[in-house]
PyMOL Python script that loads the backbone (N, CA, C, O; Angstrom):
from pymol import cmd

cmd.read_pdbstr("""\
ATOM      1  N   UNK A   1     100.264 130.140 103.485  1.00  0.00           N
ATOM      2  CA  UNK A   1      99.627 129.859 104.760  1.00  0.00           C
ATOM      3  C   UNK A   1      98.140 129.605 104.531  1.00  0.00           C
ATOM      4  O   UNK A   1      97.542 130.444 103.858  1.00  0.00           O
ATOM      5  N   UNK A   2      97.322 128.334 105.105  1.00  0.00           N
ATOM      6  CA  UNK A   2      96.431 128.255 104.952  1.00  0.00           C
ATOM      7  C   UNK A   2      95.272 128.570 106.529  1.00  0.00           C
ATOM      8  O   UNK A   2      95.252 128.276 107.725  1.00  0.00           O
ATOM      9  N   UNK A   3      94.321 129.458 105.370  1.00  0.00           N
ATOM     10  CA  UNK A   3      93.787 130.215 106.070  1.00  0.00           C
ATOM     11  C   UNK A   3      92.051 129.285 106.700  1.00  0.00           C
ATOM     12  O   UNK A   3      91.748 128.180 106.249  1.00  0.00           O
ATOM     13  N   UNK A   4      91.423 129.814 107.441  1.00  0.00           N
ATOM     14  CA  UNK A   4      89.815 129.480 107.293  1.00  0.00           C
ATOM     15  C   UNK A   4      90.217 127.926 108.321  1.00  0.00           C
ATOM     16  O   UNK A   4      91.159 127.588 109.037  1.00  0.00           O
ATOM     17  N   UNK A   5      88.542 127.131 107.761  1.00  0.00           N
ATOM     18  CA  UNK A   5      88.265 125.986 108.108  1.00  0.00           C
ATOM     19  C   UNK A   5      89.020 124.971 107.355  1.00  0.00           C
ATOM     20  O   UNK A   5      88.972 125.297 106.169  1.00  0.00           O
ATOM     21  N   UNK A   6      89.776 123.758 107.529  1.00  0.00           N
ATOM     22  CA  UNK A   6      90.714 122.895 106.941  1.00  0.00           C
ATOM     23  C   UNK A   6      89.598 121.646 106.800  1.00  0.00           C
ATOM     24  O   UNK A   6      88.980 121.177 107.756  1.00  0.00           O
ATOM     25  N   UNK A   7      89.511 121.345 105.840  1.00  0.00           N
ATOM     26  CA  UNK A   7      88.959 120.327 105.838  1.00  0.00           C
ATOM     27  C   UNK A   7      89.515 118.970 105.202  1.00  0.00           C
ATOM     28  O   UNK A   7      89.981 119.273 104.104  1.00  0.00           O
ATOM     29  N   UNK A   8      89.683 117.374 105.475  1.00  0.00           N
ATOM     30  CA  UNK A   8      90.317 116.531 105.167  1.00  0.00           C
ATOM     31  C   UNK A   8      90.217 116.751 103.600  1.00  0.00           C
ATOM     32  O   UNK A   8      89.269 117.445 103.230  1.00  0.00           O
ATOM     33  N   UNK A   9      91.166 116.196 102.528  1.00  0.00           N
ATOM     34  CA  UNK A   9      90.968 115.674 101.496  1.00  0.00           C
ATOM     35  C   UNK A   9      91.336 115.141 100.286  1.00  0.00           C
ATOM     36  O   UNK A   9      90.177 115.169  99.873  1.00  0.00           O
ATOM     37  N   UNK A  10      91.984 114.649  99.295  1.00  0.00           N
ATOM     38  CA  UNK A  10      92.383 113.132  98.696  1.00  0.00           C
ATOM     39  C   UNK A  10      93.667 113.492  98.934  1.00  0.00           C
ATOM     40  O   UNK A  10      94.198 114.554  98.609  1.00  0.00           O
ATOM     41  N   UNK A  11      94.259 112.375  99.638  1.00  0.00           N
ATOM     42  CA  UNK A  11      95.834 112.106  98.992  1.00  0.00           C
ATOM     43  C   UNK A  11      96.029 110.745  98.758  1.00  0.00           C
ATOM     44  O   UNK A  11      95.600 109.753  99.346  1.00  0.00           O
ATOM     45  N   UNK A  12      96.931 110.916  97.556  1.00  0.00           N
ATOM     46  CA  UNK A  12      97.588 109.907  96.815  1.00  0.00           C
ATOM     47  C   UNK A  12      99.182 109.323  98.010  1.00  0.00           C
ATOM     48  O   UNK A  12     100.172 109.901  98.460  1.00  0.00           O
ATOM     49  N   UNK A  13      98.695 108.102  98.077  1.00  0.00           N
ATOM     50  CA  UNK A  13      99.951 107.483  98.437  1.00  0.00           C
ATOM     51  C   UNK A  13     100.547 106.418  97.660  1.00  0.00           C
ATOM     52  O   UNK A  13      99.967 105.382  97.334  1.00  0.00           O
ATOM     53  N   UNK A  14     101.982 106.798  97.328  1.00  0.00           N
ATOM     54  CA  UNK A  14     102.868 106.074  96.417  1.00  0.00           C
ATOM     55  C   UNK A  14     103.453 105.091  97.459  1.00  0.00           C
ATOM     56  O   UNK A  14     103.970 105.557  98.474  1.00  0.00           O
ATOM     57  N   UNK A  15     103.377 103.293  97.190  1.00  0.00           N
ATOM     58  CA  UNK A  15     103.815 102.360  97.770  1.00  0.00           C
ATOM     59  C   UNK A  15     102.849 102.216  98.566  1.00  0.00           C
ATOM     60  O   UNK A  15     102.057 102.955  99.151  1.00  0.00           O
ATOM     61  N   UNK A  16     103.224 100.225  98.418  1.00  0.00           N
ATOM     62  CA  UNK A  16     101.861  99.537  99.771  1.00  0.00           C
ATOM     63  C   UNK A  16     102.944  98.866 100.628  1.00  0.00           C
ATOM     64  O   UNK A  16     102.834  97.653 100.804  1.00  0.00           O
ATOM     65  N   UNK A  17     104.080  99.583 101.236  1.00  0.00           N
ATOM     66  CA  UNK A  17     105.094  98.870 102.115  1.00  0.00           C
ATOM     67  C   UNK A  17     104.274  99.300 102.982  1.00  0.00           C
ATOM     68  O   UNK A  17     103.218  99.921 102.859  1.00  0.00           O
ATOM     69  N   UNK A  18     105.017  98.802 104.169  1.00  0.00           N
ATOM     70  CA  UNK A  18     104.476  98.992 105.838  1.00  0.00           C
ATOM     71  C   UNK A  18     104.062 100.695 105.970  1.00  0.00           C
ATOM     72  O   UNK A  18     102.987 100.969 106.503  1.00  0.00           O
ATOM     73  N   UNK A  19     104.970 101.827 105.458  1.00  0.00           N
ATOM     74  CA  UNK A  19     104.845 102.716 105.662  1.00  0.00           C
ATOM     75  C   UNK A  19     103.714 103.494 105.094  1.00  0.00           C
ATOM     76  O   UNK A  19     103.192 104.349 105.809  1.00  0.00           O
ATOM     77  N   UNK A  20     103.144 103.232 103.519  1.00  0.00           N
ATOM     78  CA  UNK A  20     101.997 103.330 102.926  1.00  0.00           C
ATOM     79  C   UNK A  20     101.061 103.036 103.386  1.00  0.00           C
ATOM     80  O   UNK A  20     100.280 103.895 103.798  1.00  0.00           O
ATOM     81  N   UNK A  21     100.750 101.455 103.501  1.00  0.00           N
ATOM     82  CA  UNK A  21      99.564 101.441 104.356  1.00  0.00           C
ATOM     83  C   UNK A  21      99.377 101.610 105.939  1.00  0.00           C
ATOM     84  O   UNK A  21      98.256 101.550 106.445  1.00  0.00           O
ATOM     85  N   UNK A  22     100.549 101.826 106.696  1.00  0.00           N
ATOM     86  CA  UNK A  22      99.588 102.598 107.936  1.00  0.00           C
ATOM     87  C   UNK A  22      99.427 103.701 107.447  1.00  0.00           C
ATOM     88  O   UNK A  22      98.296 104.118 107.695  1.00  0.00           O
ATOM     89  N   UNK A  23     100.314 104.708 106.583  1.00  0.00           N
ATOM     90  CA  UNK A  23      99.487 105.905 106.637  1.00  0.00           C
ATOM     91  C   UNK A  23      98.234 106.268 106.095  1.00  0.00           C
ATOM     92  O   UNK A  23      97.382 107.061 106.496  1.00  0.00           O
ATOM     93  N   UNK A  24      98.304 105.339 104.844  1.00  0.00           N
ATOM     94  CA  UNK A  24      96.776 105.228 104.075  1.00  0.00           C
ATOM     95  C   UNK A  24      95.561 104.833 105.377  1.00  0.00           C
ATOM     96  O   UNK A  24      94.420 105.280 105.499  1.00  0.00           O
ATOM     97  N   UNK A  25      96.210 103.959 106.141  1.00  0.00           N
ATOM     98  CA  UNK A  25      95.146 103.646 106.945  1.00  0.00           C
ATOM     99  C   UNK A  25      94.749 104.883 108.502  1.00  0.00           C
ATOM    100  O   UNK A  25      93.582 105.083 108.840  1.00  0.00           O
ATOM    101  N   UNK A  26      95.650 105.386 109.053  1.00  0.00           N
ATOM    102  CA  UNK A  26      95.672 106.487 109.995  1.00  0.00           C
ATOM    103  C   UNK A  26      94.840 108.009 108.993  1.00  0.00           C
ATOM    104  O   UNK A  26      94.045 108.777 109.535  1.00  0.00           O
ATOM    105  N   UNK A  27      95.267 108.125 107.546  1.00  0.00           N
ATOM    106  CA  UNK A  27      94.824 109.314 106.996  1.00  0.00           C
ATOM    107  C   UNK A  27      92.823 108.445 107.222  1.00  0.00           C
ATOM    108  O   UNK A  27      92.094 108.686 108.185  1.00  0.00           O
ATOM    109  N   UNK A  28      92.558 107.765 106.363  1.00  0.00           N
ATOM    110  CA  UNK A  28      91.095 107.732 105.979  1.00  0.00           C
ATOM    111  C   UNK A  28      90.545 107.413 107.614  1.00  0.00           C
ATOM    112  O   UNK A  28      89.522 108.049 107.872  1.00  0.00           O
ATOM    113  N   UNK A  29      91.040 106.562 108.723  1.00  0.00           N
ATOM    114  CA  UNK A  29      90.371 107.207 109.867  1.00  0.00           C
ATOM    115  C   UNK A  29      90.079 108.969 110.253  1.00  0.00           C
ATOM    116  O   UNK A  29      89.155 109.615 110.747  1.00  0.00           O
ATOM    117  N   UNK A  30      91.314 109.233 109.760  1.00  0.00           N
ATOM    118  CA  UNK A  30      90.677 111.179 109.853  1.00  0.00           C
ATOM    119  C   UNK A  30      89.699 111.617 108.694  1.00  0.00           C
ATOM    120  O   UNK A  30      89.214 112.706 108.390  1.00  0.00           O
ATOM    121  N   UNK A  31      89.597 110.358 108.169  1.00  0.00           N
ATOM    122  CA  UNK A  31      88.247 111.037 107.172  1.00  0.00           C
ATOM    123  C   UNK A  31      88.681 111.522 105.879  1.00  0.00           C
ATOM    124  O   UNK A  31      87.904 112.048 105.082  1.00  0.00           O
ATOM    125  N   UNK A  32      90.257 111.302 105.605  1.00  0.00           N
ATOM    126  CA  UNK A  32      90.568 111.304 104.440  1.00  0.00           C
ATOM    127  C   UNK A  32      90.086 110.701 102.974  1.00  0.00           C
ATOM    128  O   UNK A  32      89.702 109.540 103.119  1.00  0.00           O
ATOM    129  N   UNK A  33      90.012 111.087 101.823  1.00  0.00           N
ATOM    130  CA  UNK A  33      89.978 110.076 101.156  1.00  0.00           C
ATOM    131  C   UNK A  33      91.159 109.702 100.443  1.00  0.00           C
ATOM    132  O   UNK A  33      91.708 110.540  99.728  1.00  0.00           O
ATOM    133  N   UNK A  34      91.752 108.201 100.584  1.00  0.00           N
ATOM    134  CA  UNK A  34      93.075 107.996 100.146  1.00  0.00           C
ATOM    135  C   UNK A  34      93.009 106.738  99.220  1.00  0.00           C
ATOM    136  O   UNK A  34      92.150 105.868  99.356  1.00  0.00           O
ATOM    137  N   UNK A  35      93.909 106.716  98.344  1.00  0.00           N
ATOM    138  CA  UNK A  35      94.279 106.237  97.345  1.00  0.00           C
ATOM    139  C   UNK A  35      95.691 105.860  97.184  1.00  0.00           C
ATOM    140  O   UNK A  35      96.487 106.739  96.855  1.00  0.00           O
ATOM    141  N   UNK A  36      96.169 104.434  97.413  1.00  0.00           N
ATOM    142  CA  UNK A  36      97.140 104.062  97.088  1.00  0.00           C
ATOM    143  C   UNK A  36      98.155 103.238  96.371  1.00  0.00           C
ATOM    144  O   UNK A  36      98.324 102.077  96.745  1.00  0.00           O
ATOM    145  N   UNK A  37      98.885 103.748  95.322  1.00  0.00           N
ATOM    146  CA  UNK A  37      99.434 103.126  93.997  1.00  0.00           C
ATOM    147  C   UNK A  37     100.830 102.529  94.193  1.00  0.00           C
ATOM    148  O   UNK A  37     101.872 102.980  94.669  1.00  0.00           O
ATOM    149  N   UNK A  38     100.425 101.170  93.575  1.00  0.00           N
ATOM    150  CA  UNK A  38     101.604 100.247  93.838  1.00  0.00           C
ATOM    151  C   UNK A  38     101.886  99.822  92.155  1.00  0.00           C
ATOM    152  O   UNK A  38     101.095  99.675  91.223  1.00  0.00           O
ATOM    153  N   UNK A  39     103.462  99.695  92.241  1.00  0.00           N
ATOM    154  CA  UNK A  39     104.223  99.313  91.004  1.00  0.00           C
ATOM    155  C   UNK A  39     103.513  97.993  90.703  1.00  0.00           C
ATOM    156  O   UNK A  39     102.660  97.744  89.851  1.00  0.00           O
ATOM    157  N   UNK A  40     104.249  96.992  91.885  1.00  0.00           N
ATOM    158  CA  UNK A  40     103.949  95.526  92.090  1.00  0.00           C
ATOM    159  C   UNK A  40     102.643  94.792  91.551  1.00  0.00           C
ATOM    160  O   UNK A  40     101.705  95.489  91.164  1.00  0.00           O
ATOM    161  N   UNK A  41     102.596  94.015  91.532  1.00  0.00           N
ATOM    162  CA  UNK A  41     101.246  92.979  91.137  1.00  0.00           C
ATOM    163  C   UNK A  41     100.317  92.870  92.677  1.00  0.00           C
ATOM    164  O   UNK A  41      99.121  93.000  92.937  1.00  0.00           O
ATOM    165  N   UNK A  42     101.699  92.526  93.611  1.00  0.00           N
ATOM    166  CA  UNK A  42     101.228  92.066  95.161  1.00  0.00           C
ATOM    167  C   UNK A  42     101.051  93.193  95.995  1.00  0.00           C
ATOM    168  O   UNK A  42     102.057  93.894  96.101  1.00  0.00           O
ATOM    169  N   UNK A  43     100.181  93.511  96.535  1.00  0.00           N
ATOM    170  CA  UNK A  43     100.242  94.476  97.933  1.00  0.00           C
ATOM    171  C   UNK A  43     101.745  94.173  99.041  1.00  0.00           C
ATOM    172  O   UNK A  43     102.130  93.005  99.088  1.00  0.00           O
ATOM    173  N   UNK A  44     102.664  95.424 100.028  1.00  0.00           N
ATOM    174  CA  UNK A  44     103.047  95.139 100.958  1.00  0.00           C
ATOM    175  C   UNK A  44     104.640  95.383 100.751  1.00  0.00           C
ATOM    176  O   UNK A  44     105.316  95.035 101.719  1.00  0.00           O
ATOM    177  N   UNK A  45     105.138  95.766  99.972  1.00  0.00           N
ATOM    178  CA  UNK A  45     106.418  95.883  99.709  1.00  0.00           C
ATOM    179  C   UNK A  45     107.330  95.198 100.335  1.00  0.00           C
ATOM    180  O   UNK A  45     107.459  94.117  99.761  1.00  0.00           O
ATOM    181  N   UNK A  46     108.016  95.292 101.218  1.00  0.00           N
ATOM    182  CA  UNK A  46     108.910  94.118 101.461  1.00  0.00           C
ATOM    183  C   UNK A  46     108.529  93.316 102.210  1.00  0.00           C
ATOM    184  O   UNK A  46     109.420  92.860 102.926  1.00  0.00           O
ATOM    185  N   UNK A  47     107.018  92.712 102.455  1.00  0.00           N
ATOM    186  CA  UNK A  47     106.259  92.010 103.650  1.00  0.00           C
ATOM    187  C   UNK A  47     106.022  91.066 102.800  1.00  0.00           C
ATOM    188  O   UNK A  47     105.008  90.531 103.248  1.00  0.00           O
ATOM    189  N   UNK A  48     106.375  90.429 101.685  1.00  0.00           N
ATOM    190  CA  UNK A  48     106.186  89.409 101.009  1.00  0.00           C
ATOM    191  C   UNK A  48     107.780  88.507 100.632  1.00  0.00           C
ATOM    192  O   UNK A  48     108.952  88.782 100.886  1.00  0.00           O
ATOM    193  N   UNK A  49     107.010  87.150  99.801  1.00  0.00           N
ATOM    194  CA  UNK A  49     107.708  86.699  99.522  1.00  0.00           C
ATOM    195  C   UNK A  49     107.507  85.937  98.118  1.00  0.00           C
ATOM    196  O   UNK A  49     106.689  86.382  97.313  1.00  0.00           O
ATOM    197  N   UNK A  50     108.296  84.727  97.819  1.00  0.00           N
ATOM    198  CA  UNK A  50     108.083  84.595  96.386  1.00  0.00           C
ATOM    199  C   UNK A  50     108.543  83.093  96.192  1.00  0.00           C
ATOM    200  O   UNK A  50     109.692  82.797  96.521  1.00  0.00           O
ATOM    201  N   UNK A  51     107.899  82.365  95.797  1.00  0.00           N
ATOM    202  CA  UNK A  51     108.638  80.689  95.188  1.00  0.00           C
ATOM    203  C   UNK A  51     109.441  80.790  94.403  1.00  0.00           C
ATOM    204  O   UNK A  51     108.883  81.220  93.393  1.00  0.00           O
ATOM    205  N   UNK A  52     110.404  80.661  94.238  1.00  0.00           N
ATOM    206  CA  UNK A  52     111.280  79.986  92.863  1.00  0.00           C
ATOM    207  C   UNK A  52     112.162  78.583  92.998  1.00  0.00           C
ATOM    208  O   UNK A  52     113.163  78.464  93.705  1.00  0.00           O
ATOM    209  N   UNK A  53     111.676  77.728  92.312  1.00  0.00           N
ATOM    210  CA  UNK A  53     111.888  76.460  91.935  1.00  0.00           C
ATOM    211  C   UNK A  53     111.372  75.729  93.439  1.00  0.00           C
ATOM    212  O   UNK A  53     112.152  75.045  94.101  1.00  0.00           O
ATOM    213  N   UNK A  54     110.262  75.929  93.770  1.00  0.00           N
ATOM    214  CA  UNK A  54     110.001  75.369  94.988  1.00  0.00           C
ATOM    215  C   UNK A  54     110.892  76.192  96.319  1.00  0.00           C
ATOM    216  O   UNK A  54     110.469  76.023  97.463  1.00  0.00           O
ATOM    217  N   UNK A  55     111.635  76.721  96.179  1.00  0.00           N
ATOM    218  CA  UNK A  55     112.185  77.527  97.506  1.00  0.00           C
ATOM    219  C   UNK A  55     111.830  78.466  97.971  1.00  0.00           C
ATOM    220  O   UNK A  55     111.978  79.376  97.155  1.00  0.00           O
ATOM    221  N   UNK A  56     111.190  78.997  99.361  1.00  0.00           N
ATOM    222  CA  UNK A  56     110.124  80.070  99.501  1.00  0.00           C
ATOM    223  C   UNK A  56     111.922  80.860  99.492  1.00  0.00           C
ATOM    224  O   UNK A  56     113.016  80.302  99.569  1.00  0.00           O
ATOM    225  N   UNK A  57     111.540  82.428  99.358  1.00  0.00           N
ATOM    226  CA  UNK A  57     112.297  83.068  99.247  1.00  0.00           C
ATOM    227  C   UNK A  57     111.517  84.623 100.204  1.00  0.00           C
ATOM    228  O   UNK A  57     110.820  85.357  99.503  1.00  0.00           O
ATOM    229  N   UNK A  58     111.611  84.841 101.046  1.00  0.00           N
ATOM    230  CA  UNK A  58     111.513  86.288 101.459  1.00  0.00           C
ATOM    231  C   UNK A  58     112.134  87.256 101.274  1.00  0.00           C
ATOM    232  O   UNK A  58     113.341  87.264 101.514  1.00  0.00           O
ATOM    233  N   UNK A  59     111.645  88.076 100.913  1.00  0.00           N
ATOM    234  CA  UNK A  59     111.916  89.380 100.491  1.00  0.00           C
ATOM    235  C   UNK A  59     112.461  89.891 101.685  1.00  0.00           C
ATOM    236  O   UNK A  59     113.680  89.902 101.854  1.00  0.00           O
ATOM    237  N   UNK A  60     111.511  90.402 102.699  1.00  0.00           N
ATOM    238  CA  UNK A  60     111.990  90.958 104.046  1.00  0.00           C
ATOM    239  C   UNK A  60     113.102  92.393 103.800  1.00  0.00           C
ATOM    240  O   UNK A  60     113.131  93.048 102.759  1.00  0.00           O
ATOM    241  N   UNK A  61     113.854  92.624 104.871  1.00  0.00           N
ATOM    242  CA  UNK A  61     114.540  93.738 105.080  1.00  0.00           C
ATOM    243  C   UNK A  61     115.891  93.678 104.420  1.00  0.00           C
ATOM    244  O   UNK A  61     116.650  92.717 104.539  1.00  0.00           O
ATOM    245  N   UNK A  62     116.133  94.705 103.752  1.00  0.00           N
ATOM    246  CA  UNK A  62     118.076  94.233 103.045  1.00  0.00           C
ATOM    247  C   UNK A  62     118.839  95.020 103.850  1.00  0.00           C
ATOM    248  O   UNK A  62     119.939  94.469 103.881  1.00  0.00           O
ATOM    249  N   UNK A  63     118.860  95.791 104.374  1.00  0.00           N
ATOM    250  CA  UNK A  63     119.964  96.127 105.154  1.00  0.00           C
ATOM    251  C   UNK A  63     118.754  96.818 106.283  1.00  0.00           C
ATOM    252  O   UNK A  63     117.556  97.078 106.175  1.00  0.00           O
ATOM    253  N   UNK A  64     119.680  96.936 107.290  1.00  0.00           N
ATOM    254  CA  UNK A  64     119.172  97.692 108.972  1.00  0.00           C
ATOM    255  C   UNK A  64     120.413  98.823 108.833  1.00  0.00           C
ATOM    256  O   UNK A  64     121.540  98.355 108.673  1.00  0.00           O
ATOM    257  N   UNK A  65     120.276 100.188 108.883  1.00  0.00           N
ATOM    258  CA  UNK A  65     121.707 100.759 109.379  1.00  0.00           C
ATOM    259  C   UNK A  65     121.007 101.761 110.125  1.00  0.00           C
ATOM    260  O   UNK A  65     119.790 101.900 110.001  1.00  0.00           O
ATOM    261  N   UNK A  66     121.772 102.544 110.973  1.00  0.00           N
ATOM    262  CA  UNK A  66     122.371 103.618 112.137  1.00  0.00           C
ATOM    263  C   UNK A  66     122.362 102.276 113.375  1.00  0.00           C
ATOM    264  O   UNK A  66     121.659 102.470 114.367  1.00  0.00           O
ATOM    265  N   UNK A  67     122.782 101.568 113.322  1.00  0.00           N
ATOM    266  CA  UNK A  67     122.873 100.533 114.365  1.00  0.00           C
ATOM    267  C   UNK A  67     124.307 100.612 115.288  1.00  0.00           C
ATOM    268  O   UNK A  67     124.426 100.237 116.454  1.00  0.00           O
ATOM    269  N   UNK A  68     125.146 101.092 114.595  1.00  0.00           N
ATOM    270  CA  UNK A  68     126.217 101.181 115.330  1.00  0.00           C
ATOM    271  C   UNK A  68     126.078 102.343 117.014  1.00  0.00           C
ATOM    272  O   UNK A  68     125.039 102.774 117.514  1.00  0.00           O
ATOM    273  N   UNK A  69     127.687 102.575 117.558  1.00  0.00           N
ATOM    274  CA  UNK A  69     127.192 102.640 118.644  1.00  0.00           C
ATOM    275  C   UNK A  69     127.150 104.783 118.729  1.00  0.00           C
ATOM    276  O   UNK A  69     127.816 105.660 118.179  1.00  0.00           O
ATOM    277  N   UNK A  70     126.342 104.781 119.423  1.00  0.00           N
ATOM    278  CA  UNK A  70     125.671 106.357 119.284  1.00  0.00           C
ATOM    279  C   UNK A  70     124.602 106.761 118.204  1.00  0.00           C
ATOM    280  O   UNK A  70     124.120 107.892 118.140  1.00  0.00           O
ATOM    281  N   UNK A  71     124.224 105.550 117.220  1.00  0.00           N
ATOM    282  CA  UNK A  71     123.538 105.842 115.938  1.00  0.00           C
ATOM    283  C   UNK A  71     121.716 105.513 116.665  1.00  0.00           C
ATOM    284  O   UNK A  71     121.606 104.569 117.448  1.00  0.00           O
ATOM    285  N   UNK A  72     120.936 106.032 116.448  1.00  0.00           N
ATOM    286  CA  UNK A  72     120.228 106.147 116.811  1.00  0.00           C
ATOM    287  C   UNK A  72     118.987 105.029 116.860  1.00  0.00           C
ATOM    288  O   UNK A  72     117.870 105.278 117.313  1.00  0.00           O
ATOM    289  N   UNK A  73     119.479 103.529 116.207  1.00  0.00           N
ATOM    290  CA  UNK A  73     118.527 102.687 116.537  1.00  0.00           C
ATOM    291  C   UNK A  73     119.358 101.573 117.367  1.00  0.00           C
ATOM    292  O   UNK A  73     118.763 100.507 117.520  1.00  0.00           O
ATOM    293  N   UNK A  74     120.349 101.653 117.793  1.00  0.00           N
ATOM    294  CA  UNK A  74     120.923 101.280 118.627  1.00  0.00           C
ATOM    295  C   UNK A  74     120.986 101.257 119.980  1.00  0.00           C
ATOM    296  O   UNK A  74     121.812 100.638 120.651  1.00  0.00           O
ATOM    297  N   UNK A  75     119.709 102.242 120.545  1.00  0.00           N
ATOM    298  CA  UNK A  75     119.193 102.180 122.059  1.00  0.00           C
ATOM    299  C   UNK A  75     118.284 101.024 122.391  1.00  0.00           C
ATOM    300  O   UNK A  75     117.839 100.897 123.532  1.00  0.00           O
TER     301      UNK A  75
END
""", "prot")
cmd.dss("prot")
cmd.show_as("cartoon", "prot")
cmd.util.cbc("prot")
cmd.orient("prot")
């Protein structure tokens, strides 16, 4: 249990998908200092895309699931 005055300070965030950088970006508005490490060459994880042989190719989303009915992104 942490006790006293809390004060912001570094976290490491693994991945620059959508979910990395808002949080990288919501933590350092609280005054965090954040740092975030990507495998990739490109920033953005599945928000990119890629040429091969002249054909744009998007990366984008590979599967969507709890979609079915009662599953919870299905409202």
């Amino acid at each position: 249990m942490m006790r006293g005055k809390q004060t912001p300070g570094d976290v490491l965030i693994i991945g620059s998908g959508v979910g990395g950088l808002t949080a990288g970006i919501i933590l350092a508005k609280l005054h965090c200092r954040v740092t975030v490490v990507e495998r990739n060459p490109l920033l953005g994880g599945l928000m990119r895309g890629y040429l091969r042989s002249g054909i744009d190719c998007p990366v984008g989303v590979h599967y969507m699931g709890s979609l079915g009915e009662g599953q919870p992104l299905r409202r």
